[in-house]
NUDO-778819 format. One record per residue (C-alpha): x, y, z. Coordinates in nm, 4 decimals, always signed. Example, Ala and Ser with C-alpha at 12.3 -4.5 7.8 and 13.67 -1.06 7.14 Angstrom:
<pts>
{px:+1.2300&py:-0.4500&pz:+0.7800}
{px:+1.3670&py:-0.1060&pz:+0.7140}
</pts>
This chain:
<pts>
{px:+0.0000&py:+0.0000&pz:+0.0000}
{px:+0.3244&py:+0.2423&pz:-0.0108}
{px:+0.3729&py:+0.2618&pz:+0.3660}
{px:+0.7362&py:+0.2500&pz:+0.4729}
{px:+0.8848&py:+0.2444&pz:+0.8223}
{px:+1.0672&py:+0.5802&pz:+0.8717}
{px:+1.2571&py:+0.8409&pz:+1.0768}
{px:+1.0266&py:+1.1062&pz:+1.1798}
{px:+1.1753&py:+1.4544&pz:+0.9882}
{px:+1.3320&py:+1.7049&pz:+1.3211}
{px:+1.1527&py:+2.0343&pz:+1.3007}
{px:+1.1690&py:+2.3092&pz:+1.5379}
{px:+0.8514&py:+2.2963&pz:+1.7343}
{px:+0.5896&py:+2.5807&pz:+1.6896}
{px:+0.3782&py:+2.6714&pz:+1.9988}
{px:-0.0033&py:+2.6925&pz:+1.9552}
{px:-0.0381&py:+3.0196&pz:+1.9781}
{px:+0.2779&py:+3.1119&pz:+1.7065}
{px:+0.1214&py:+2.8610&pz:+1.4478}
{px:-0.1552&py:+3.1572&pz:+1.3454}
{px:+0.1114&py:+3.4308&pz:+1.3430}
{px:+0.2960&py:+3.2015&pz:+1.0928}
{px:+0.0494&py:+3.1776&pz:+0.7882}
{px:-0.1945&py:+3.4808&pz:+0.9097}
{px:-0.0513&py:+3.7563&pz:+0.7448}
{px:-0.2670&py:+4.0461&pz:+0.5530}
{px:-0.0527&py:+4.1812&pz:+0.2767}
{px:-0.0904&py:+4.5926&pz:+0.2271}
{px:+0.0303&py:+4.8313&pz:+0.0150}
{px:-0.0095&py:+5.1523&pz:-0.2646}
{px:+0.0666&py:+5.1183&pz:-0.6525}
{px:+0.0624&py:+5.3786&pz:-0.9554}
{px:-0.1757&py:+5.3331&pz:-1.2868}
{px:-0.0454&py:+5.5640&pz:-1.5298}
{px:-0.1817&py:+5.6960&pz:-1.8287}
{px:+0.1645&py:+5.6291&pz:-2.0273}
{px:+0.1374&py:+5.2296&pz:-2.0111}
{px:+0.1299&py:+5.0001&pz:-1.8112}
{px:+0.4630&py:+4.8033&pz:-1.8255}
{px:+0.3502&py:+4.5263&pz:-2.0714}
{px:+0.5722&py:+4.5240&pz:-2.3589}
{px:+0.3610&py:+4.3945&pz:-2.6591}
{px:+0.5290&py:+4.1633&pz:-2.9632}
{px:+0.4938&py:+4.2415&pz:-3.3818}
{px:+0.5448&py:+3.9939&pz:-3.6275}
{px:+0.7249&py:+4.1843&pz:-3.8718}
{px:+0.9970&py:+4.2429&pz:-4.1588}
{px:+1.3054&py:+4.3976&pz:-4.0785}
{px:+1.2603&py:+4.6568&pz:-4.3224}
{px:+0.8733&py:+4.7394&pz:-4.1667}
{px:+1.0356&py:+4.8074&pz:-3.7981}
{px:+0.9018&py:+5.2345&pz:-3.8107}
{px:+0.5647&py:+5.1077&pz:-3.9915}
{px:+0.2541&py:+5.2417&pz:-3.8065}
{px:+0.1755&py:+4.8905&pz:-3.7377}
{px:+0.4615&py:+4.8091&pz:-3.5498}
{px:+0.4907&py:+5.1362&pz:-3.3581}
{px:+0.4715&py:+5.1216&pz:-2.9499}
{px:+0.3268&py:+5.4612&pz:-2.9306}
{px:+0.4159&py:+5.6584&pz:-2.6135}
{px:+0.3105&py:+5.9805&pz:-2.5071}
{px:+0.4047&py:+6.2384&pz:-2.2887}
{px:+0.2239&py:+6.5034&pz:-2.2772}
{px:-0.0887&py:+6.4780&pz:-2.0615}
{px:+0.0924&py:+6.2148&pz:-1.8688}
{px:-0.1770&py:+6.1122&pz:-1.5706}
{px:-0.1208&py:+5.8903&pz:-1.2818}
{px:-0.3150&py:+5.7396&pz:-0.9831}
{px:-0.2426&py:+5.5484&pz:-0.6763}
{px:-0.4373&py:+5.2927&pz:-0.5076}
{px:-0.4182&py:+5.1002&pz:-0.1689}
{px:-0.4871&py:+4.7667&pz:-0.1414}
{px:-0.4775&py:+4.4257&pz:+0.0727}
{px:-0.5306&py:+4.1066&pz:+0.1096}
{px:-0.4897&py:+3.8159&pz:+0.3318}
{px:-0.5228&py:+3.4752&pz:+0.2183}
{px:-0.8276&py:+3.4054&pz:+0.0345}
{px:-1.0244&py:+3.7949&pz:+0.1434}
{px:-0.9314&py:+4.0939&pz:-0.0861}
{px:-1.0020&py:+4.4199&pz:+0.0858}
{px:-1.1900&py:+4.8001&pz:-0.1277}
{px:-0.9208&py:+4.9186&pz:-0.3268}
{px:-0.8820&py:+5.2970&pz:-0.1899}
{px:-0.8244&py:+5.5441&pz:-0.4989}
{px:-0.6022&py:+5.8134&pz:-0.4161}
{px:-0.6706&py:+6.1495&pz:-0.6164}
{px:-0.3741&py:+6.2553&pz:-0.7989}
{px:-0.1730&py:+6.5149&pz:-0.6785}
{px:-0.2714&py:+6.4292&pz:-0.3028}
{px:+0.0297&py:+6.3649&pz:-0.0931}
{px:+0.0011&py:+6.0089&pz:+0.1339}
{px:+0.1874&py:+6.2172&pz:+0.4639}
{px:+0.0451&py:+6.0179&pz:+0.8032}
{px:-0.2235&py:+6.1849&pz:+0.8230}
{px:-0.3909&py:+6.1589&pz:+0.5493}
{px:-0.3071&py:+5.7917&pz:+0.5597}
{px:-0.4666&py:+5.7299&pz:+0.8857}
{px:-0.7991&py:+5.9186&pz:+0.7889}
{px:-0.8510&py:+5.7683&pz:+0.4228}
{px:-0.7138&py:+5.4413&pz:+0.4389}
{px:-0.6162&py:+5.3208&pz:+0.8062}
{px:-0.8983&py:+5.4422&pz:+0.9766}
{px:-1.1876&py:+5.3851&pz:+0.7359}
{px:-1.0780&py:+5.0421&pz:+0.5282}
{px:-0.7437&py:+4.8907&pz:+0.6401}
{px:-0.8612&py:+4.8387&pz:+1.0205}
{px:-1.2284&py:+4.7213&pz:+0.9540}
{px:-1.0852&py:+4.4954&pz:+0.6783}
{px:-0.8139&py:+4.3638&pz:+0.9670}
{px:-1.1096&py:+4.2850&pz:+1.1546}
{px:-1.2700&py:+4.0966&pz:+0.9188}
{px:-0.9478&py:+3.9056&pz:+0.8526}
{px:-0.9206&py:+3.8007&pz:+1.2434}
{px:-1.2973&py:+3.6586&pz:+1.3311}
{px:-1.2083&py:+3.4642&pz:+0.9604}
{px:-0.8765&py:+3.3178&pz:+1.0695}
{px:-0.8452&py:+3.3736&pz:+1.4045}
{px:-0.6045&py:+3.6274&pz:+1.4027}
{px:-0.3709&py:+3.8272&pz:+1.1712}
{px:-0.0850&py:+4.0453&pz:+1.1178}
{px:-0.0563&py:+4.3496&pz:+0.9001}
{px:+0.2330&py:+4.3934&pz:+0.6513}
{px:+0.2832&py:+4.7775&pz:+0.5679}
{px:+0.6313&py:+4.9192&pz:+0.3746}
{px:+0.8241&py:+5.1731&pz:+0.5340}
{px:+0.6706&py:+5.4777&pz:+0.3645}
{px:+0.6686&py:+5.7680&pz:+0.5895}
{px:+0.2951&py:+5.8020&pz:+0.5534}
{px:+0.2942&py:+5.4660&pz:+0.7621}
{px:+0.4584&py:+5.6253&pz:+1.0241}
{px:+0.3617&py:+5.9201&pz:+1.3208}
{px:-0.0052&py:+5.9301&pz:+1.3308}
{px:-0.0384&py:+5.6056&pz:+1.2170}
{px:+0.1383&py:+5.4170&pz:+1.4762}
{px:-0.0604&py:+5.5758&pz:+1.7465}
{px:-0.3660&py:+5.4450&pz:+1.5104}
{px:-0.2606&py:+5.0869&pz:+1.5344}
{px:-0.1396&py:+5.1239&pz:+1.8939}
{px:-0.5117&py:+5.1951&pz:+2.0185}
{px:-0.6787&py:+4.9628&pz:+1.7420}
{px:-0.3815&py:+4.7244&pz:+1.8725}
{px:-0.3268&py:+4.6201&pz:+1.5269}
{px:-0.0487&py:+4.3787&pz:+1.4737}
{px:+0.2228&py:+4.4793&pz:+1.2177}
{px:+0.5148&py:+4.2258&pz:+1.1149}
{px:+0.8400&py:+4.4048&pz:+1.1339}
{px:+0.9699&py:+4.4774&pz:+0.7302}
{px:+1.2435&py:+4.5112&pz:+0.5950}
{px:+1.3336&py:+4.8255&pz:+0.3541}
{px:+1.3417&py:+4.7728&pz:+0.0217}
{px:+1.1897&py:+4.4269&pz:-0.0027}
{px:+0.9253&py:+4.4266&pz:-0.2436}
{px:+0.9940&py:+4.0938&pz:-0.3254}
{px:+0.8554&py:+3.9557&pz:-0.0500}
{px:+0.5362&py:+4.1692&pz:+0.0227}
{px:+0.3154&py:+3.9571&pz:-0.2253}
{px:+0.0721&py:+4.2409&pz:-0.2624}
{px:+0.3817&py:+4.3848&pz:-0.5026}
{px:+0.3507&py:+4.0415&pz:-0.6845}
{px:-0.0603&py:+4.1196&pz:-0.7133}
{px:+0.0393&py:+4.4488&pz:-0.8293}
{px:+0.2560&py:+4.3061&pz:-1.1368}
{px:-0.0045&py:+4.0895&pz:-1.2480}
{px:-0.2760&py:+4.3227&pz:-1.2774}
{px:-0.0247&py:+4.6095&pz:-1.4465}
{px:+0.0165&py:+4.2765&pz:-1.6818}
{px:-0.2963&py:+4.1949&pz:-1.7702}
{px:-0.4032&py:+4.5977&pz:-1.8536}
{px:-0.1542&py:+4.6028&pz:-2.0710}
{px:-0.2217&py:+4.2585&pz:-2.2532}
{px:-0.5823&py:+4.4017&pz:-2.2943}
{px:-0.5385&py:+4.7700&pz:-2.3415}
{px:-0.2029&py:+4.8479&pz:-2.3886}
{px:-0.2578&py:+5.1887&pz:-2.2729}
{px:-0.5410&py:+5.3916&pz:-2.1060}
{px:-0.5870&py:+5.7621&pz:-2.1992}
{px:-0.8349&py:+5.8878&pz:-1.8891}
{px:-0.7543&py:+5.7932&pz:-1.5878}
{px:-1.1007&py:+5.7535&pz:-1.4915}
{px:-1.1123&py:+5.3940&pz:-1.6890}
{px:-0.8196&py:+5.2706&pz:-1.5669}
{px:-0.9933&py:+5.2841&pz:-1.2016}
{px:-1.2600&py:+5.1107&pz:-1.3348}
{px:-1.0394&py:+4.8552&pz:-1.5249}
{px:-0.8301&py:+4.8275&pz:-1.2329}
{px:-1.1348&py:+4.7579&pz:-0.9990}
{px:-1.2396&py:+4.4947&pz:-1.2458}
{px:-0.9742&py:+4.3432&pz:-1.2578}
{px:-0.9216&py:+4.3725&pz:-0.8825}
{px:-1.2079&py:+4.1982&pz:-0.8092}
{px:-1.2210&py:+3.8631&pz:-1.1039}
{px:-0.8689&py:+3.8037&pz:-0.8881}
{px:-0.9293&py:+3.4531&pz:-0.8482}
{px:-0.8933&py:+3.2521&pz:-0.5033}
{px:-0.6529&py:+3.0044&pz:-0.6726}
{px:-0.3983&py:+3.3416&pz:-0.7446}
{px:-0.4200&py:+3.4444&pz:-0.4168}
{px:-0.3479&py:+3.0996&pz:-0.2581}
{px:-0.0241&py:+3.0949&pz:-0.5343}
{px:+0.1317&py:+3.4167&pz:-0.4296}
{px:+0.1215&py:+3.2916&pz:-0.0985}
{px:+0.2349&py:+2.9198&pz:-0.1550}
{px:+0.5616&py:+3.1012&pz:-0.3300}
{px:+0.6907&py:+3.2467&pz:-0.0074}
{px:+0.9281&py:+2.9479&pz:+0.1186}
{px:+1.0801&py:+3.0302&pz:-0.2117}
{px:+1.1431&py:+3.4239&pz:-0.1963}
{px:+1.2950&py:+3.3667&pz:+0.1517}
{px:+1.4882&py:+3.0848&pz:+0.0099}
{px:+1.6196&py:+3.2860&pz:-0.2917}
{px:+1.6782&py:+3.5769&pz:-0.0860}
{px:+1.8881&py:+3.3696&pz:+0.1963}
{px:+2.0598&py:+3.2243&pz:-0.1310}
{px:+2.1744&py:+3.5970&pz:-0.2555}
{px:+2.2883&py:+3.7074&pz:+0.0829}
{px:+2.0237&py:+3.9770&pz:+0.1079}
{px:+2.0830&py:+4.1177&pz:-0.2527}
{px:+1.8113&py:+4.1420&pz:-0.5608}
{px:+1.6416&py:+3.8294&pz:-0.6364}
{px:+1.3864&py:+3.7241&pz:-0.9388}
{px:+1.1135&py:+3.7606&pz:-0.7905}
</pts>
């Protein structure tokens, strides 16, 4: 029946308590939309004589350039409301901790704990995360895993991020009004499978691994 007799594997215990802390964790953070593209570099099939023929022309354009930020989260298979952030507006603590802390990070935190049991936040080290905001999650006694600077590779939310820039540009290419790309990004926001979310997080043991293999430099993800 394919049993064998073997040595059990040695593991480092985890107490009870520690095991939620360990797979619990809400993933937060901004990104930009911009009306100049959206990363995706498309393909032509073409001659090498037809490589400045309209139909094989990556048009960019820079005047009327037109970006937008928005905040989002999740935690393993819950996505939280995207927050749009007018352009122009500066994230400083403040207004971090009245549009987005405040009003959808902490209620969507809650949510996140009576489903799991409890969880802990992941925020960058933006200074818009700091001041006013700590005192925030210090009454709301929010939990926050301590982050490393510059490690986008391993707050999955950057991963999410990627793959939605991705697939606007596989379907649009670019956006002229900022107004549709918050719609398209909403859309695409919410058809974000389960089975994505639950991928992102399954490829963690392997951005640790690869960054414990580079010594703490850049890695591929």
């Amino acid at each position: 029946m394919g049993y064998h007799k073997r040595h059990p594997r040695k593991k480092f215990g985890v107490m009870e308590k520690n095991r939620a802390l360990r797979i619990r964790t809400l993933w937060t953070d901004e990104s930009t939309f911009s009306t100049t593209g959206f990363g995706h570099r498309p393909w032509v099939l073409r001659r090498p004589e037809e490589e400045f023929h309209p139909d094989c022309i990556d048009e960019t354009w820079e005047s009327g350039r037109e970006s937008v930020m928005i905040w989002g989260g999740f935690c393993g298979e819950m996505k939280s409301e995207l927050q749009v952030i007018p352009p122009g507006v500066k994230v400083d603590s403040i207004y971090y901790v009245t549009h987005i802390l405040d009003p959808v990070l902490i209620p969507f935190w809650h949510q996140t704990c009576e489903h799991y049991g409890w969880t802990q936040v992941v925020e960058d080290g933006a200074p818009g995360h700091q001041r006013f905001a700590k005192h925030c999650r210090a009454i709301n006694q929010v939990k926050i895993l301590p982050w490393p600077p510059q490690s986008p590779d391993l707050n999955l939310i950057e991963a999410l991020w990627g793959d939605m820039e991705t697939e606007l540009g596989e379907t649009f290419g670019w956006i002229k009004y900022i107004e549709v790309i918050i719609r398209a990004v909403k859309a695409i926001w919410d058809s974000i499978e389960i089975s994505h979310l639950d991928g992102l997080i399954h490829s963690m043991p392997e951005r640790l691994e690869a960054v414990i293999a580079a010594g703490g430099m850049a890695t591929a993800y």
